[in-house]
C-alpha positions in Angstrom: -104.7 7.8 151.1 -105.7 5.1 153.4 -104.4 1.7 152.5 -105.2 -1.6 154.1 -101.6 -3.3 153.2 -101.9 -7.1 153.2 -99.0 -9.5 154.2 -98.3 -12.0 156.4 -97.1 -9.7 159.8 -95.5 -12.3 161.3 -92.9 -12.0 159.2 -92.6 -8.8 159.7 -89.6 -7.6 159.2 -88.2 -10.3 157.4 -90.4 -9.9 154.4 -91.1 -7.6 151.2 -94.2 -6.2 152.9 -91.9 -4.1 155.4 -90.5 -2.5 153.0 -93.7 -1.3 151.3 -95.1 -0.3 154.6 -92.1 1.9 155.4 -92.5 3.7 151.9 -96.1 3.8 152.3 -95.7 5.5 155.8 -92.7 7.6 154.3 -95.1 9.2 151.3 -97.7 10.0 153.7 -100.4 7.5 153.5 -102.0 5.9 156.1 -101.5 2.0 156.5 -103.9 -0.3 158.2 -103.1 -3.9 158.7 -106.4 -4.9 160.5 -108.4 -7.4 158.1 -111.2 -6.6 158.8 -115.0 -5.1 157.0 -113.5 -1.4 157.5 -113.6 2.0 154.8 -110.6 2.3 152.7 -109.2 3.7 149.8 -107.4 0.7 148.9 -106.6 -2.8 149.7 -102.9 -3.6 148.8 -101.6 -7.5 149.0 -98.0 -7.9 148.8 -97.0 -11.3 148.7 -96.7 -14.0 150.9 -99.9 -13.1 152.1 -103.6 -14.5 153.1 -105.9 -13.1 150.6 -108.5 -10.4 151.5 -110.6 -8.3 149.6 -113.4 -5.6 151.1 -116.1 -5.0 148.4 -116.4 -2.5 146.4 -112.9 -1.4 147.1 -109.8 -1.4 145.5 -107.9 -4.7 145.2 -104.5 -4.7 143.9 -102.0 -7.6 144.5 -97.9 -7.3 144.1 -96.7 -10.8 143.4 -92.9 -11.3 144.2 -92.0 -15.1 143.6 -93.9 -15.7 140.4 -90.9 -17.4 138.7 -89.8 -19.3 142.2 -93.1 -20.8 142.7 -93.7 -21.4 138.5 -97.0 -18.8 138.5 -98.5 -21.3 141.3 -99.7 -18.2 143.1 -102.0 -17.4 140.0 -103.1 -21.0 139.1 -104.3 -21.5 142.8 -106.5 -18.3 142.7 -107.8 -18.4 139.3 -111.1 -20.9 140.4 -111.0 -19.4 143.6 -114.3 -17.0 143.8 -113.2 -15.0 146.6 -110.1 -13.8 144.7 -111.2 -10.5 143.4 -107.6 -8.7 142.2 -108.7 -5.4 140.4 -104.8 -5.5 139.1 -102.0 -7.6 139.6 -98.4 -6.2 139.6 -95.1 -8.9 139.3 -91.9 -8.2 139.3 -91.7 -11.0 136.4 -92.3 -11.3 133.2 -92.2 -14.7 132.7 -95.9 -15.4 134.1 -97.8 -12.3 132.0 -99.4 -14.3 129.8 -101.4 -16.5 132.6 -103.6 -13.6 133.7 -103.8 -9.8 133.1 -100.9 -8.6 135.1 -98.6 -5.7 134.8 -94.9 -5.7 135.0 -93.3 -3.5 138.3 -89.9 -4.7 139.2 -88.4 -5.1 142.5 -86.7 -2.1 144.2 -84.8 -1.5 147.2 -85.0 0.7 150.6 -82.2 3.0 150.6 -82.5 4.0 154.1 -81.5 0.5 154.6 -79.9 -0.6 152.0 -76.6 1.7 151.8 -72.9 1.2 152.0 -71.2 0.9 155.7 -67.5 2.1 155.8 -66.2 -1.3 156.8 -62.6 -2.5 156.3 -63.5 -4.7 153.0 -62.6 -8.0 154.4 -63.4 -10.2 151.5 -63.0 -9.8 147.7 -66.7 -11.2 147.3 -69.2 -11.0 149.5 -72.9 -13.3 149.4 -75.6 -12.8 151.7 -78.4 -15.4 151.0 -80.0 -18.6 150.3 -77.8 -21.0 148.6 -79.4 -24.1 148.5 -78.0 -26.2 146.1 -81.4 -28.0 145.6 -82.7 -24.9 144.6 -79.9 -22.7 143.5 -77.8 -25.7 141.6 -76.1 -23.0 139.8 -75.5 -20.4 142.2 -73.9 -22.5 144.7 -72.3 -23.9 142.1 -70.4 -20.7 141.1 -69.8 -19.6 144.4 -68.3 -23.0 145.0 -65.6 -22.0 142.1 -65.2 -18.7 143.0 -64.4 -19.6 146.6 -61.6 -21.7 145.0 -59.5 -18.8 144.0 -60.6 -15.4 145.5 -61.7 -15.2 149.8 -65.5 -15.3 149.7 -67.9 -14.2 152.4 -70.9 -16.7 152.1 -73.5 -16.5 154.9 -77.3 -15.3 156.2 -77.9 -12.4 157.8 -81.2 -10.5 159.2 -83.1 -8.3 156.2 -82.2 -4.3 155.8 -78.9 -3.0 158.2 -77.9 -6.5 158.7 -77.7 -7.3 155.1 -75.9 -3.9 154.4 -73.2 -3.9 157.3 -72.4 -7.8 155.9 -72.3 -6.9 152.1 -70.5 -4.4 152.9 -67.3 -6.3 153.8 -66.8 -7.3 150.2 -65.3 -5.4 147.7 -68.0 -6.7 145.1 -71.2 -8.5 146.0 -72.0 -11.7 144.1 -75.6 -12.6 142.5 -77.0 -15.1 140.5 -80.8 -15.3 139.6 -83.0 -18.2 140.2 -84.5 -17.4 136.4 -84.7 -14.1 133.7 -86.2 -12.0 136.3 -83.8 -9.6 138.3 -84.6 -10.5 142.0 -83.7 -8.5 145.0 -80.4 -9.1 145.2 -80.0 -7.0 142.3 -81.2 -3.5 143.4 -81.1 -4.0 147.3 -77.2 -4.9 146.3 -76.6 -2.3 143.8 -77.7 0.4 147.1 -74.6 -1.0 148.9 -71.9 -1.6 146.6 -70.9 -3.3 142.8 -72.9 -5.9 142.1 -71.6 -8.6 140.2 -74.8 -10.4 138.8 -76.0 -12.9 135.6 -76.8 -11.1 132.7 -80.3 -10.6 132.4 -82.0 -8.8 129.2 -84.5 -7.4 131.2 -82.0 -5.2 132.8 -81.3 -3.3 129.8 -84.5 -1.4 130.8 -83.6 -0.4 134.2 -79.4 -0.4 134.5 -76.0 0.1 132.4 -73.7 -2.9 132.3 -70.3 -2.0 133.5 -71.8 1.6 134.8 -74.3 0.8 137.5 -73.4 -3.3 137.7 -70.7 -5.6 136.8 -72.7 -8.5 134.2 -71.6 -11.8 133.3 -72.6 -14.5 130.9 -70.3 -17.5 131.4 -68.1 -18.6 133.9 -65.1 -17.2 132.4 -66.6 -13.9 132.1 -67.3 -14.4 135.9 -63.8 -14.7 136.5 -62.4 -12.2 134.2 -64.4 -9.2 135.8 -64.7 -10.2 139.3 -60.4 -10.5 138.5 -60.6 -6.8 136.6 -62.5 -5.0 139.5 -60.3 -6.6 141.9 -57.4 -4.9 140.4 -59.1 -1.5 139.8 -60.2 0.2 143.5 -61.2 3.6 141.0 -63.3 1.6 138.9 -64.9 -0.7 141.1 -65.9 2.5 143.4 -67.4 4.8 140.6 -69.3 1.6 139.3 -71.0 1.6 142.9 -71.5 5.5 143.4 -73.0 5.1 139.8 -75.6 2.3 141.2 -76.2 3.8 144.3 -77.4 7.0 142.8 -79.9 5.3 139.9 -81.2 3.2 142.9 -82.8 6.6 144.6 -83.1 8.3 141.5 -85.4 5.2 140.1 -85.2 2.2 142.0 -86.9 2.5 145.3 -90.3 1.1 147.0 -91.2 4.9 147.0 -90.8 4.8 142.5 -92.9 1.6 142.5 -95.8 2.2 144.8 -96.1 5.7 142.8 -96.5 3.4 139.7 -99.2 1.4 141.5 -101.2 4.2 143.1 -101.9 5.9 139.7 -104.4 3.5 139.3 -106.7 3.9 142.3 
């Protein structure tokens, strides 16, 4: 299939996007990422991205930060005449109701997201924003949870970079922004236990205490991140567990399946 993927290049690879194109590229389809009048099968938008349509093809749009930005992304193109989605995929489902969309989770890229066989350095280890006018509550916790175990809390470049730094924890820390499981949660779960909020809409996709390690309150926090600190067997079968449902369910590769059914 030829696809016409949409996202802002300059990003590139620092964005969602990359991902997609990889998988894309990986299943055999051809990508272009000229915008321009040409032929395609398809025209794929993966957010952030300038919107572009080619008529009488295709149009399908995979919005990422519906729940960050509060569904701004569909308010601001509702009015807007040249915004011609034929679907609309979001990995919420908090923002269904404000147009027709369809519900596709996030995913991860294996390739690049997988385990490194570093010397684990750190009991917990964070790679991400953690802005506490944004993220109140996750720097809050990782503020507490520095207090009593050693904590890795820093930035890192997108794909191996992430990997080879999560993967000096024994457990990699998460806390969502809202209900939604972001990409923390499955890019994290390729590398090692994930220790993340409980979210009900994971009950669809993973196993508490099998694939990740959920908490509701801060003291359940403390009592597994304290539990899987203590047991190396556990704590190593809970992340060969996630890594495995990950490629078996869980990729870009599952997701843009989903999505191409529909051209």
């Amino acid at each position: 299939m030829k696809i016409l993927l949409n996202y802002k290049y300059e990003y590139d690879p620092q964005t969602t996007g990359h991902y997609v194109e990889r998988a894309l590229k990986r299943m055999g389809h051809t990508v272009i990422k000229e915008r321009e009048q040409i032929t395609c099968d398809l025209v794929l938008q993966v957010e952030p991205y300038d919107h572009h349509h080619i008529d009488g093809t295709p149009n399908f749009v995979w919005e990422f930060d519906t729940c960050l930005r509060g569904g701004g992304f569909f308010s601001d193109n509702i009015n807007n005449k040249e915004y011609k989605p034929d679907r609309i995929f979001t990995v919420c489902k908090c923002h269904e109701t404000i147009l027709p969309t369809q519900y596709l989770p996030v995913a991860a890229d294996p390739y690049l997201h997988r385990p490194f066989e570093y010397e684990k350095e750190f009991d917990i280890a964070f790679v991400g924003r953690a802005d506490a006018s944004l993220y109140p509550e996750r720097v809050r916790l990782l503020d507490e949870l520095q207090k009593k175990f050693n904590v890795l809390r820093t930035t890192s470049e997108h794909g191996l970079g992430f990997s080879r730094t999560l993967s000096k924890g024994k457990l990699i820390f998460n806390r969502t922004i809202s209900t939604c499981a972001n990409l923390r949660v499955f890019e994290g779960m390729a590398i090692g236990p994930v220790v993340t909020n409980y979210l009900p809409i994971m009950d669809d996709l993973a196993e508490p205490m099998v694939h990740y390690i959920p908490y509701s309150s801060d003291e359940e926090l403390f009592e597994n991140v304290e539990r899987l600190l203590r047991d190396d067997k556990l704590r190593e079968q809970i992340a060969q567990n996630a890594r495995e449902l990950v490629i078996e369910k869980h990729t870009y590769d599952h997701r843009l399946k989903e999505i191409l059914k529909y051209v």
